[in-house]
LUMVEXLO-695705 format. One line per 4 residues: for each residue x, y negated, z of C-alpha. Coordinates in Angstrom, 3 decimals. Last residue first. Layout:
REM residues N
X Y Z  ... .
***
This chain:
REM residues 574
14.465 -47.146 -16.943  10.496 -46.367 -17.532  9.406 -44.489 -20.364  7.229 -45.979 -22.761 .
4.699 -44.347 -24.913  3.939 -45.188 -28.677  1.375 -44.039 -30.932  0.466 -41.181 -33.367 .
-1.949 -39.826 -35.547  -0.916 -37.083 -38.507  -3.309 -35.205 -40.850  -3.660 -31.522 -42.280 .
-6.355 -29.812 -44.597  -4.892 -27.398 -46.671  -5.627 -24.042 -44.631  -7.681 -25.838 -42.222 .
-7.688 -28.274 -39.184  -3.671 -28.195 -39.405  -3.002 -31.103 -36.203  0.537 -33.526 -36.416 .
0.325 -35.407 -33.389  3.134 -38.619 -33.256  4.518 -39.834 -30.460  6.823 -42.935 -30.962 .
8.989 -43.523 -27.703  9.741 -46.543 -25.644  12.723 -46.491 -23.809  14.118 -44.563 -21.128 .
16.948 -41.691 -21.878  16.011 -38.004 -22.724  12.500 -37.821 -23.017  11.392 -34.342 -23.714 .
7.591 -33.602 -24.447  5.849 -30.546 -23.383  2.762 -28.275 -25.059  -0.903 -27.669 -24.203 .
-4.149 -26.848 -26.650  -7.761 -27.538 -26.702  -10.128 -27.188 -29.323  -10.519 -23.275 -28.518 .
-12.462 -22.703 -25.173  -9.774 -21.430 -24.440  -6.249 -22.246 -25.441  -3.970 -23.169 -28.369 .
-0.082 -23.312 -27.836  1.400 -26.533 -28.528  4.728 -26.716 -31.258  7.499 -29.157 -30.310 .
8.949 -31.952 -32.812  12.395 -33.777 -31.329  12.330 -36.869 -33.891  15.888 -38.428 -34.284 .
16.762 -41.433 -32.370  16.706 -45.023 -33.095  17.694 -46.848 -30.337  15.733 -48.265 -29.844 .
12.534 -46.120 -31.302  12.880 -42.904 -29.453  11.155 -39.894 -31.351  9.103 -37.745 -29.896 .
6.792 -35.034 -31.386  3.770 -32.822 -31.615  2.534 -29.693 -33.266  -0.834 -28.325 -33.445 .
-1.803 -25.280 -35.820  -5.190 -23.913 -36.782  -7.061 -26.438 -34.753  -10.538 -25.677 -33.278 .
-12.812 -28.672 -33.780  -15.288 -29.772 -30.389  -18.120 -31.989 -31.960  -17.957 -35.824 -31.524 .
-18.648 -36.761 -35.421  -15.420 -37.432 -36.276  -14.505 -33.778 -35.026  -13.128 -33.189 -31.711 .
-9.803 -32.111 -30.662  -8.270 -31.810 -27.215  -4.833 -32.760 -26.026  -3.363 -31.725 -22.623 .
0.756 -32.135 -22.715  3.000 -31.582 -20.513  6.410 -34.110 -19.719  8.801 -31.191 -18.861 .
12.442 -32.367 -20.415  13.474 -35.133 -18.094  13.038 -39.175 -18.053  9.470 -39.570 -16.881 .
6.169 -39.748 -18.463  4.077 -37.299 -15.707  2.165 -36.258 -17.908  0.762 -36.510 -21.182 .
-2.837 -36.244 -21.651  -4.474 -36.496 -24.876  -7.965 -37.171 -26.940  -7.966 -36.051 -30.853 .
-10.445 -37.335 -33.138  -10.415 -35.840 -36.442  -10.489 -35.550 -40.370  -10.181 -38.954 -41.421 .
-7.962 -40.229 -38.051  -8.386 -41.129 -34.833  -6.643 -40.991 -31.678  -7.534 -40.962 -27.911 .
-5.001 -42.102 -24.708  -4.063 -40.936 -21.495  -0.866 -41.852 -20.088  0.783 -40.587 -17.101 .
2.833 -41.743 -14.244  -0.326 -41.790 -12.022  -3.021 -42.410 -14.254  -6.594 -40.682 -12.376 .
-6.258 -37.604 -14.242  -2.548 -37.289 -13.686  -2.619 -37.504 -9.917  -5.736 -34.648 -9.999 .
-3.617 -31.770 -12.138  -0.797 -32.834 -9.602  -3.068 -32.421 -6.393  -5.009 -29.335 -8.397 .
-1.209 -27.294 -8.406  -0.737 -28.501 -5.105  -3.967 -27.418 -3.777  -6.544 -30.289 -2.847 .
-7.566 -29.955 0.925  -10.762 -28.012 2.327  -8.736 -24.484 2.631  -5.751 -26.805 4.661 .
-8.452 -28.000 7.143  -9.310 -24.436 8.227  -6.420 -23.006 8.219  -4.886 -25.792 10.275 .
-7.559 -24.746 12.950  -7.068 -21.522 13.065  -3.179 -21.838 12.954  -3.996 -23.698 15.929 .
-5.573 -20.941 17.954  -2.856 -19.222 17.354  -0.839 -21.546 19.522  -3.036 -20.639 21.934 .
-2.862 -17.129 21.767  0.150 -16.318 21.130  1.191 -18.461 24.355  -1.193 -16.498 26.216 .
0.285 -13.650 25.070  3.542 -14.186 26.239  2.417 -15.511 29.581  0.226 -12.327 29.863 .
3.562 -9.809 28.996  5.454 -9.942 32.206  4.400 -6.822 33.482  1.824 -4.899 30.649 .
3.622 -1.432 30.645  6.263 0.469 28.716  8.693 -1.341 29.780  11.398 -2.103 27.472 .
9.181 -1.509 24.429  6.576 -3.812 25.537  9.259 -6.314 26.201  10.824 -6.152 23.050 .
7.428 -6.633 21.676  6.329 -9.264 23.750  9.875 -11.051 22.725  8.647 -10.468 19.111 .
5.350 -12.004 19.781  6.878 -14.988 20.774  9.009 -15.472 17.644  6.175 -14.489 15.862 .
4.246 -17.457 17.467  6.679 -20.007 16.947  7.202 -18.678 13.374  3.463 -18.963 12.876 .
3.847 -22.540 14.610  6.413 -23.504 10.987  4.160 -21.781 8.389  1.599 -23.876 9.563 .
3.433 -27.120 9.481  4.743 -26.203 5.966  0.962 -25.379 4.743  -0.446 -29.147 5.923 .
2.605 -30.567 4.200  2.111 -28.271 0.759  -1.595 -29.076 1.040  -0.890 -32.896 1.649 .
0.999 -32.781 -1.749  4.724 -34.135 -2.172  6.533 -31.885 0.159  5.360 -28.393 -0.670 .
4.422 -29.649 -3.919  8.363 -29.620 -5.014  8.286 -25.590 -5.030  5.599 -25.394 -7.396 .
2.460 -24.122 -8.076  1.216 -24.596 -4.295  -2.034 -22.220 -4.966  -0.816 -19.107 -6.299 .
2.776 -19.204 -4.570  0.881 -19.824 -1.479  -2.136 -17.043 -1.980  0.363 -14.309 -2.387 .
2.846 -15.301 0.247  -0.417 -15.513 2.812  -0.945 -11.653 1.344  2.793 -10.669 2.309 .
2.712 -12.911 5.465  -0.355 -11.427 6.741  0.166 -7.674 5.883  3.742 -7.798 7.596 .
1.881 -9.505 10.521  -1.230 -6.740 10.680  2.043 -4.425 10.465  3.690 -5.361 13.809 .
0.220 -5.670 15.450  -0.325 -2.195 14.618  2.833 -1.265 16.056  2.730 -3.294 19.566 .
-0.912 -1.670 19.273  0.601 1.489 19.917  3.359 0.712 22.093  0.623 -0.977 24.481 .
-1.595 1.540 24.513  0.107 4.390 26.021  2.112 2.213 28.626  -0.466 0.280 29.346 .
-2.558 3.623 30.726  0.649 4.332 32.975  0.405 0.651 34.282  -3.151 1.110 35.482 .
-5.638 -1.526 33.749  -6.998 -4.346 35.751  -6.028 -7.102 34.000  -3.642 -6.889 30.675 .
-6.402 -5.447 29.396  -9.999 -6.989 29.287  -9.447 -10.755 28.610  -5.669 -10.816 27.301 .
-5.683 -7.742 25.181  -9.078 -8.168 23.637  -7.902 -12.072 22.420  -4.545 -10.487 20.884 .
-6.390 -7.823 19.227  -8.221 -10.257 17.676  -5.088 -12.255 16.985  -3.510 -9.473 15.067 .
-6.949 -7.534 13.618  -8.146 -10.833 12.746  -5.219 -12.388 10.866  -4.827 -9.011 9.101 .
-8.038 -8.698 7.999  -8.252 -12.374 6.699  -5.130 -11.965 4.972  -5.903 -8.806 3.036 .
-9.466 -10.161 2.195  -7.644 -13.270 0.544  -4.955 -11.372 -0.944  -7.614 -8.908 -2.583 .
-9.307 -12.801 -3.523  -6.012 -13.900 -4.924  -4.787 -11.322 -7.122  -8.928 -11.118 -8.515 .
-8.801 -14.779 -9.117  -5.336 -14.731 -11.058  -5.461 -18.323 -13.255  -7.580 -19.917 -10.365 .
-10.624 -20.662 -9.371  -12.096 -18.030 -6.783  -9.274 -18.516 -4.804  -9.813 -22.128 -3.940 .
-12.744 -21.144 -1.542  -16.272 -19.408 -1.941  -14.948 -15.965 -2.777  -12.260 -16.403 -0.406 .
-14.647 -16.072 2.370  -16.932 -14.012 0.558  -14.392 -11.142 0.454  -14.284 -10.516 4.396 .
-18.307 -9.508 4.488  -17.325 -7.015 1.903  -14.293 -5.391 3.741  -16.701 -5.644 7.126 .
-19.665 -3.793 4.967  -17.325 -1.339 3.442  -15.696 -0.451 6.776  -19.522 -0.092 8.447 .
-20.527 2.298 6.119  -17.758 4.344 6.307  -18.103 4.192 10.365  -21.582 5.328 9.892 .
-20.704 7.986 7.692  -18.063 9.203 10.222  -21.146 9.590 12.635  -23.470 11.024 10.751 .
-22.843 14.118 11.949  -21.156 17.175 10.482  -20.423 19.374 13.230  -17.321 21.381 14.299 .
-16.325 24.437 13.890  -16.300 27.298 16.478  -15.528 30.588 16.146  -17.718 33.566 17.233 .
-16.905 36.913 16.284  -18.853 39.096 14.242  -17.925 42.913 14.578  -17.864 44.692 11.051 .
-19.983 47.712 10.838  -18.635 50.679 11.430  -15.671 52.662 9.096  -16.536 56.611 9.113 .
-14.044 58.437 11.025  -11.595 60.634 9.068  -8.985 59.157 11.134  -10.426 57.031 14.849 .
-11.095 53.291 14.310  -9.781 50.267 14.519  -11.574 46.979 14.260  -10.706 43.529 12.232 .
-12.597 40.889 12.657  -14.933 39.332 10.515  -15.960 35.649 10.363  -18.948 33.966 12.059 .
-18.955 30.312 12.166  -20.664 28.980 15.750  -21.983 25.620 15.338  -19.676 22.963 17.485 .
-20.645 19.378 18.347  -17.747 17.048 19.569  -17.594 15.490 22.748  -19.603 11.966 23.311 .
-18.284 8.957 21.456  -18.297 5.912 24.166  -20.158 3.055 22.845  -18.425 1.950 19.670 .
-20.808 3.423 16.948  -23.637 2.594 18.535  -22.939 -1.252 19.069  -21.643 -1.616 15.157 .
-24.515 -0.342 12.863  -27.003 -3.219 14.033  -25.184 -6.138 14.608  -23.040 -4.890 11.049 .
-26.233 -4.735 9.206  -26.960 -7.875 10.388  -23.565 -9.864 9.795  -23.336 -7.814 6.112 .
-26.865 -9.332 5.649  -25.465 -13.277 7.064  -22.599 -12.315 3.934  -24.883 -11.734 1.617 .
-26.720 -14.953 1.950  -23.358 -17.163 2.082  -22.536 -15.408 -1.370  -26.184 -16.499 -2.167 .
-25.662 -19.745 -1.715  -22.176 -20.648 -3.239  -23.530 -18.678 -6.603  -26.520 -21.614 -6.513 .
-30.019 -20.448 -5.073  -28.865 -21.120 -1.484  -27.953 -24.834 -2.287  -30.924 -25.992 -4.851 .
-33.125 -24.714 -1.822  -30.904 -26.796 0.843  -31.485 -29.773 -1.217  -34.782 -29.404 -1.675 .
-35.614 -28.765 1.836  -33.876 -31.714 2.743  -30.573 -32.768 4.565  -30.089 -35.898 6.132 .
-28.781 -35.062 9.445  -25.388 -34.027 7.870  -24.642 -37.321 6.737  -24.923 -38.265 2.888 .
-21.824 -37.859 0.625  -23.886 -36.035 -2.381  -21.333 -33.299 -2.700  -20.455 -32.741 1.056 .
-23.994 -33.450 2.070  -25.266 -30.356 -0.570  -22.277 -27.665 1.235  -23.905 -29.182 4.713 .
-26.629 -26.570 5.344  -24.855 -23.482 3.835  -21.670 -24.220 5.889  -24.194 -24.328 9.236 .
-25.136 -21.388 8.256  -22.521 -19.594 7.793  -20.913 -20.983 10.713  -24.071 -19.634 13.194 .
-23.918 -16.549 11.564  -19.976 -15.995 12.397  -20.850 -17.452 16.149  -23.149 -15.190 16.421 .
-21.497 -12.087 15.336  -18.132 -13.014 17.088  -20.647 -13.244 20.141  -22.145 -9.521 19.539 .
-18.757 -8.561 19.379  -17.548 -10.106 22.920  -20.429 -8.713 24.612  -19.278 -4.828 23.249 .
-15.797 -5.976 24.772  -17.387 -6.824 28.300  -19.732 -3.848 28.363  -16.655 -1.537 27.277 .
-16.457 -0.369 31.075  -12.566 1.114 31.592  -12.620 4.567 32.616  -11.534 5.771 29.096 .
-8.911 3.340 28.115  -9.582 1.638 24.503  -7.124 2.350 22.223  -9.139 3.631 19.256 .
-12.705 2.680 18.354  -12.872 0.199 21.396  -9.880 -1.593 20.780  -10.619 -1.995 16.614 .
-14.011 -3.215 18.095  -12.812 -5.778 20.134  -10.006 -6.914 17.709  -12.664 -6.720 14.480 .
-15.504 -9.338 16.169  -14.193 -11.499 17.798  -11.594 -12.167 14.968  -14.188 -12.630 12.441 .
-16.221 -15.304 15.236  -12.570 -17.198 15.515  -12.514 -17.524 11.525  -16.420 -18.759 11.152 .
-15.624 -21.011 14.120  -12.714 -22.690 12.929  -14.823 -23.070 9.218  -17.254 -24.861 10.867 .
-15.373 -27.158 12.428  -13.471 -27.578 9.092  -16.873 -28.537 7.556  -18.512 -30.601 10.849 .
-15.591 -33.684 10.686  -16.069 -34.323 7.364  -19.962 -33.506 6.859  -20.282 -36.357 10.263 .
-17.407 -38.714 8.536  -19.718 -38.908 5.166  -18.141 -36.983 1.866  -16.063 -38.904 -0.337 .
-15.579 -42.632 -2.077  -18.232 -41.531 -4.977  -21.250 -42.678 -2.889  -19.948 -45.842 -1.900 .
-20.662 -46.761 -5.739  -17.771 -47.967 -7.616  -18.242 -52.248 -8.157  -17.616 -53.353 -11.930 .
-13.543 -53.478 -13.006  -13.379 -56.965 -14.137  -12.981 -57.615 -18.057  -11.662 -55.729 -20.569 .
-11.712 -56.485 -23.997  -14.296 -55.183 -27.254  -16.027 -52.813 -25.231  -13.727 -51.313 -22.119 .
-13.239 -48.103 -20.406  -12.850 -47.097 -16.609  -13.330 -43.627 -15.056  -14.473 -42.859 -11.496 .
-13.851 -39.778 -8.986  -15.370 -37.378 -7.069  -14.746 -33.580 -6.399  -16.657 -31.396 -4.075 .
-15.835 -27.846 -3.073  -17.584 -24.877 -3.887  -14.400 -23.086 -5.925  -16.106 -23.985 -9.250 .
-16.207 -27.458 -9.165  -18.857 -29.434 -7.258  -19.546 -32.611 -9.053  -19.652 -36.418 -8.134 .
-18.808 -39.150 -10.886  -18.530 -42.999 -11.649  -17.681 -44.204 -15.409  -17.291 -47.342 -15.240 .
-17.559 -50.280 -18.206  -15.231 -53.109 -18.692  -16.479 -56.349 -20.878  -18.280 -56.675 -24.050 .
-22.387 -54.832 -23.640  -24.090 -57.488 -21.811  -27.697 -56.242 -21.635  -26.118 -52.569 -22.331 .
-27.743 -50.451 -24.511  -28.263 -47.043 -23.132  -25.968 -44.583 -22.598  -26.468 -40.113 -22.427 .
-23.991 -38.487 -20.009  -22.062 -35.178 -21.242  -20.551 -33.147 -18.522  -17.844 -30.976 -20.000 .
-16.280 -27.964 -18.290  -19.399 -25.516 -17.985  -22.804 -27.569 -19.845  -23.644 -29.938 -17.442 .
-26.043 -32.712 -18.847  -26.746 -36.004 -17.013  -29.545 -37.611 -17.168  -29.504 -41.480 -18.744 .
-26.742 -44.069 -17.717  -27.038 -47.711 -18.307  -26.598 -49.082 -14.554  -26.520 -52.651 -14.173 .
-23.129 -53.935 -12.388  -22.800 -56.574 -14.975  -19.399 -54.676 -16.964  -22.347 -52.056 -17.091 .
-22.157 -48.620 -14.531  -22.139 -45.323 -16.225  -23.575 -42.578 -13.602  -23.124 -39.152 -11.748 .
-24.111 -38.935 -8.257  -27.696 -38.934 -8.591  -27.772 -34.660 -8.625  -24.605 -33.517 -7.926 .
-22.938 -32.249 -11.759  -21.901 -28.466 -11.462  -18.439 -28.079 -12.552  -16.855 -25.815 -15.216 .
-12.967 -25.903 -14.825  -10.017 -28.457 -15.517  -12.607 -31.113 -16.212  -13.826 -32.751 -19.311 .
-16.121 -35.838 -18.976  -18.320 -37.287 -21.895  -20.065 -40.500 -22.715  -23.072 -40.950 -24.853 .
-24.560 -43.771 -27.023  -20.858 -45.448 -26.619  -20.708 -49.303 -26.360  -18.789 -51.138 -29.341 .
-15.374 -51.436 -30.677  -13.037 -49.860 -27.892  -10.591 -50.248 -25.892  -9.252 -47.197 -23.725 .
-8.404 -47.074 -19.938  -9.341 -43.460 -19.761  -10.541 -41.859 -23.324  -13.900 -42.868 -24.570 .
-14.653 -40.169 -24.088  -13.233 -38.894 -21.217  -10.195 -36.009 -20.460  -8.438 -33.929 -17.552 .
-10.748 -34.496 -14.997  -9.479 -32.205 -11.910  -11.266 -29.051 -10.752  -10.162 -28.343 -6.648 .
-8.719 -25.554 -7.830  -6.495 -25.063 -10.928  -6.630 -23.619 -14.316  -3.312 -25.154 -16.705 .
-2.261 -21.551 -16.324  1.733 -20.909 -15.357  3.356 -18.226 -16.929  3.398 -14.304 -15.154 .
6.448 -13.954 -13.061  5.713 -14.846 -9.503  1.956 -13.558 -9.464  3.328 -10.459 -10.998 .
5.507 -10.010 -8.241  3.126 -10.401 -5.692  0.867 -8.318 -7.200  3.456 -5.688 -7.337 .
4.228 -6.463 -3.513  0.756 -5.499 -2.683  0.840 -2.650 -4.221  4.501 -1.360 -2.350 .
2.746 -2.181 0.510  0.000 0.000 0.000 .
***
């Protein structure tokens, strides 16, 4: 199993980089980002990194007068396409102002600018579009803390009681502590289901309505929630039973023949029977079946409806996901039992046959944790740079550094453990594990509600940054482009997508771009750009050697004969 999951790993490490990313980021307009154009648009369009769902009211085009001009929206998977009316005063700067939830549940606002004829002064963004309200911001990662601390409530209790827990100890306490995980995992789900339409409308979390929550549980958000309160039933249900003390096993008597001697010339009697037992097929071990698939399926909806779900390797990252979450809570579940119930009260001679063995599983619920946590980081960080220059590489580098803390603690329980062979000395240790885990809880939760690094950069080059965004025209197309970051170096990418003069998405046969530096005059450096899905799209890099301002011209093959170049210029800063 470890050998798997270090394939996956592996492949994760090796396999080229996909411009998919979670949260979605806009990656193209029309009109095009800071563009000038001759007259005011019957229809604008967004394109995001991945399909988004458009928050009802949230999503307008705003007049250089303030009025706004926009019609309903239309989703349609990446592109949201937003019918215009006449504008009273149509020459002057127009805004484009958006909310959507992308395809990893989580909200995503931002604005884009164009201008009829000149620009003017930007027109007022709605409040709306600045983020979610302090009450949904404060409640989400609350929520989430309590969703994680319920899972672990749940699986180190009963992991105890189904194997290491001593037999003249009273599992009341640890039964108790279940049926709270259980709540308190409910209670989170719901709570998450009842503020997911606040955090894309930016309204408090008292102002939900039934219409809003209905739109909510019917989306793929929803009913993953939905399943997952059904695996918290079944489980309230199947659970108790199985992890009150098992009674002896059941044996049916199995008759077999034995052998019997008898006198020569004798005829042979009748075989004796003799009575052997075997034990009884019960239900039992297809209870505890049951209730493994349930708990692994409960597990996946967590990163089901978090960045995993949206990016390049979503079924890497959700079997990393589970694998995480199952580790975490068997280590610091198992941590939690150990402290309350154990440690007190529990003969020294019975600690010293438990202890070794959970000092083992614990040891591999950490190996598990770091390998699938390894999994999920390289995934979502996407380089090595955004562990510094992104909040999510920050937020993960502080985490990283208390796990250490906490390994390094539960490595000294684990010498100790070893050593003696009972629980002396060990409740400071784990106390300390604890606590400090209880942190990683909470960072968790706040780190799965920030930007990835690979979304962060996808996000800075939307909204300008150091790039440029621009759209050509020419007699057989329109192309739109991205290039970013525009600095001196050799990987400058490259989004363009094609359209045909009369808006409609073209698929290229060949692309090919290049740069050539105008003073002084330098050569032209052409690169080719690989096509992708959904077909009029394609990405390539740009070298720029030394600053200056450089002539980049797009040379797009629509057809067998039919070919056309556009170009402009892009400077580079010294």
């Amino acid at each position: 199993m470890l050998a798997l999951l270090f394939v996956l790993l592996t492949a994760v490490l090796v396999l080229p980089a996909s411009p998919a990313s979670a949260h979605a980021a806009t990656v193209g307009s029309h009109p095009a980002p800071g563009s000038v154009i001759g007259a005011s648009p019957s229809e604008v369009t967004v394109t995001f990194s991945e399909p988004v769902t458009p928050v009802e009211g949230r999503v307008q085009v705003i007049a250089p007068d303030g009025e706004r001009i926009s019609g309903k929206v239309q989703g349609g998977g990446t592109v949201l396409r937003i019918p215009v009316r006449k504008a009273g005063k149509p020459l002057g700067t127009y805004l484009i102002s958006f909310r959507v939830i992308s395809a990893d549940s989580h909200p995503v606002g931002g604005a884009i600018t164009f201008s009829v004829g000149a620009p003017s002064a930007r027109p007022e963004e709605p409040a709306a579009t600045t983020g979610p309200h302090p009450s949904v911001a404060v409640a989400v990662p609350a929520l989430k803390t309590i969703g994680y601390a319920g899972v672990t409530l749940i699986v180190g209790p009963a992991l105890f009681l189904a194997f290491l827990w001593p037999p003249r100890r009273s599992r009341a306490g640890a039964l108790r502590m279940i049926r709270i995980g259980l709540a308190l995992t409910a209670a989170a789900t719901l709570g998450a289901l009842g503020t997911q339409a606040q955090q894309g409308s930016g309204a408090p979390v008292w102002s939900l309505t039934a219409d809003e929550f209905t739109e909510v549980v019917a989306s793929q958000y929803g009913l993953l929630l939905l399943a997952r309160l059904v695996v918290l039933g079944a489980l309230a249900v199947l659970l108790p039973p199985l992890l009150h003390r098992p009674r002896r096993a059941v044996t049916v008597p199995r008759t077999v023949t034995a052998p019997v001697l008898v006198g020569a010339g004798a005829p042979a009697p009748e075989p004796a029977p003799v009575v052997q037992p075997q034990p009884q097929v019960t239900p039992r071990r297809a209870r505890a079946w049951t209730v493994l698939g349930l708990g692994a399926a409960g597990l996946a909806t967590w990163p089901m409806t978090g960045h995993a779900i949206a990016v390049p390797l979503p079924a890497v990252t959700i079997t990393a996901g589970v694998v995480h979450m199952a580790a975490m809570a068997v280590w610091l579940g198992g941590l939690v039992t150990l402290t309350v119930f154990l440690l007190r009260g529990t003969t020294e001679r019975m600690l010293g046959v438990v202890l070794p063995v959970w000092s083992r599983w614990a040891a591999l619920a950490v190996i598990w944790l770091v390998m699938a946590g390894a999994v999920q980081a390289v995934v979502q960080v996407g380089s090595v740079p955004a562990l510094w220059r992104t909040d999510y590489g920050r937020l993960l580098l502080v985490k990283l550094a208390i796990l250490a803390a906490v390994l390094a603690a539960a490595a000294g329980a684990r010498r100790m453990v070893n050593r003696s062979r009972n629980g002396r000395g060990l409740r400071r240790t784990v106390g300390v594990e604890v606590a400090a885990s209880v942190v990683i809880l909470a960072l968790s939760s706040v780190l799965v509600q920030v930007d990835p690094g690979r979304s962060a950069a996808a996000n800075e080059a939307a909204v300008g940054g150091r790039g440029v965004s621009e759209t050509l025209t020419s007699n057989l197309y329109t192309v739109q482009f991205n290039i970013y970051p525009v600095e001196l170096g050799e990987y400058n990418t490259v989004h363009a997508f094609l359209y045909r003069p009369d808006g409609a998405p073209l698929q290229a046969a060949e692309w090919e771009v290049s740069a050539r530096l105008l003073d002084p005059p330098l050569e032209a450096v052409k690169q080719p750009m690989a096509g992708i899905l959904p077909g009029n799209q394609a990405l390539g890099s740009l070298a720029f050697p030394l600053a200056g301002t450089y002539e980049v011209v797009f040379t797009i093959r629509v057809s067998e004969i039919d070919r056309a170049s556009v170009k402009t210029t892009v400077t580079v800063g010294g």
